[in-house]
C-alpha positions in Angstrom: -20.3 -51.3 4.5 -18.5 -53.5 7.2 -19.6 -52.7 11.1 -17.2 -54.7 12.9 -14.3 -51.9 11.7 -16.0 -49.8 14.3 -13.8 -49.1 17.2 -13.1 -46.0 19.3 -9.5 -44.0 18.3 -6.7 -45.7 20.3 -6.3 -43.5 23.8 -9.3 -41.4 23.5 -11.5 -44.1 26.6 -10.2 -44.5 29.9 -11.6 -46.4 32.6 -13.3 -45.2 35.2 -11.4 -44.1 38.5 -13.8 -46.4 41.2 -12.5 -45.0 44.7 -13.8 -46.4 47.8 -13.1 -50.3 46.5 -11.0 -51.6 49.0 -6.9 -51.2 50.0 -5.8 -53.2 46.8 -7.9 -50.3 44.4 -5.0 -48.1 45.9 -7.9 -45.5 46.4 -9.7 -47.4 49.4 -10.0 -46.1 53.1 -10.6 -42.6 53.2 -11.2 -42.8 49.4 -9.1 -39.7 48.3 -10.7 -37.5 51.1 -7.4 -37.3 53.4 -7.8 -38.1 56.5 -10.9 -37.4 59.4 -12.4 -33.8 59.7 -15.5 -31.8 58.7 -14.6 -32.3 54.9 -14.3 -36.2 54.7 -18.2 -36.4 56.0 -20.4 -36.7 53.4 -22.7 -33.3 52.7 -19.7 -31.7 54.2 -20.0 -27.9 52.3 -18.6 -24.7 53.8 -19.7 -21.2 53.4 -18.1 -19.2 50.4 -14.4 -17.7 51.5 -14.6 -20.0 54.8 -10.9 -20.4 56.0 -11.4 -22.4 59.1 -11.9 -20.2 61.6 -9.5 -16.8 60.4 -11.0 -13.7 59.6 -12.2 -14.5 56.1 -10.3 -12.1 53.3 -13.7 -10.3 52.0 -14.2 -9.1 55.7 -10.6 -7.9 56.9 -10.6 -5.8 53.6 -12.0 -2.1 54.1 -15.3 -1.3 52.6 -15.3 0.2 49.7 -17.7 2.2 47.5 -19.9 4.1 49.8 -20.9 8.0 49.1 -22.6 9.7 51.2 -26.3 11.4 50.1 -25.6 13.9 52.4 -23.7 17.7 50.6 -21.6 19.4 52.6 -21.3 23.1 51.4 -17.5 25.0 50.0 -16.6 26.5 52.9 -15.0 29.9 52.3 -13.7 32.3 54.8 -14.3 36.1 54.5 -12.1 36.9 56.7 -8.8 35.1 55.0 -10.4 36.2 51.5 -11.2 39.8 51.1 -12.0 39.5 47.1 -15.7 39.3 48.1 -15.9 42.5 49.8 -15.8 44.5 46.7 -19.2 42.5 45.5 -22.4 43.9 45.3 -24.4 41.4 44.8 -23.3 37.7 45.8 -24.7 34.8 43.7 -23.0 31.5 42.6 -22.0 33.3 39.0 -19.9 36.2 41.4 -18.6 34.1 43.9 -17.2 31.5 40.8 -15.8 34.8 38.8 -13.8 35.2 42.0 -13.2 32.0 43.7 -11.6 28.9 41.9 -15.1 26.6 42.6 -14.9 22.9 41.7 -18.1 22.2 39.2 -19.0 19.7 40.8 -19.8 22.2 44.5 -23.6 22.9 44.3 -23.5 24.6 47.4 -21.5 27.0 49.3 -21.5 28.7 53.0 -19.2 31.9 53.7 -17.4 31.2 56.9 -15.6 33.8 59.2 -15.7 36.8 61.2 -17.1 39.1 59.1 -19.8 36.7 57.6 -22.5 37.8 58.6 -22.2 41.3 57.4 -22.7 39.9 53.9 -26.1 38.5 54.7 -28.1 41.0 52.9 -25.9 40.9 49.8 -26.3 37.3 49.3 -29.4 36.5 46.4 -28.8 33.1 45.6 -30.7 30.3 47.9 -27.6 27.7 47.6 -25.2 30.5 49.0 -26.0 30.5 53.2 -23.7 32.3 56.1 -22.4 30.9 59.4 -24.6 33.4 62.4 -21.8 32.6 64.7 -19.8 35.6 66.9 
């Protein structure tokens, strides 16, 4: 077996770009850094999404993904909605029967005039009346 066949395939080594060797290298002076500033100095790194001094995108954008842990309760007015007069009982089942509810409502509070005249119907804990006038 002859060794002195060996040779790497034409093309596939290239030298080595050495900047920072003098004007005649072509990559001398600043050595490829452009010209003065905080990102010629060596150890120069800025923060992640730094753009010089403008508002940064991540931060002009408007938040996004918060829900609030707080329920506000279906709101629905007795006085605009005289279905629930005719109840005799009001629980969650009842109101749903007569009210298009969303599933996803786990509690409700009846709103209006008259709204506190249904205070003794109501037997459901998740079902509450405004006291107001």
């Amino acid at each position: 077996m002859a060794l002195e066949n060996l040779a790497p395939a034409k093309g596939s080594v290239k030298k080595i770009k050495r900047i920072g060797r003098g004007q005649g290298s072509g990559m001398g002076k600043t050595s490829t850094r452009g010209g003065k500033g905080q990102t010629a100095r060596t150890g120069s790194k800025q923060k992640r999404g730094f753009e010089g001094g403008q508002q940064p995108l991540q931060r002009r954008l408007p938040k996004v993904g918060f829900t609030s842990r707080i329920t506000k309760p279906y709101a629905i007015n007795v006085s605009q909605n005289k279905a629930i007069t005719n109840l005799s009982e009001i629980t969650f089942e009842t109101l749903k029967s007569v009210f298009k509810i969303p599933s996803y409502i786990t509690k409700i509070k009846l709103i209006g005039a008259d709204a506190k005249n249904f205070a003794s119907k109501i037997k459901d804990e998740r079902i509450t009346t405004s006291g107001n006038k």
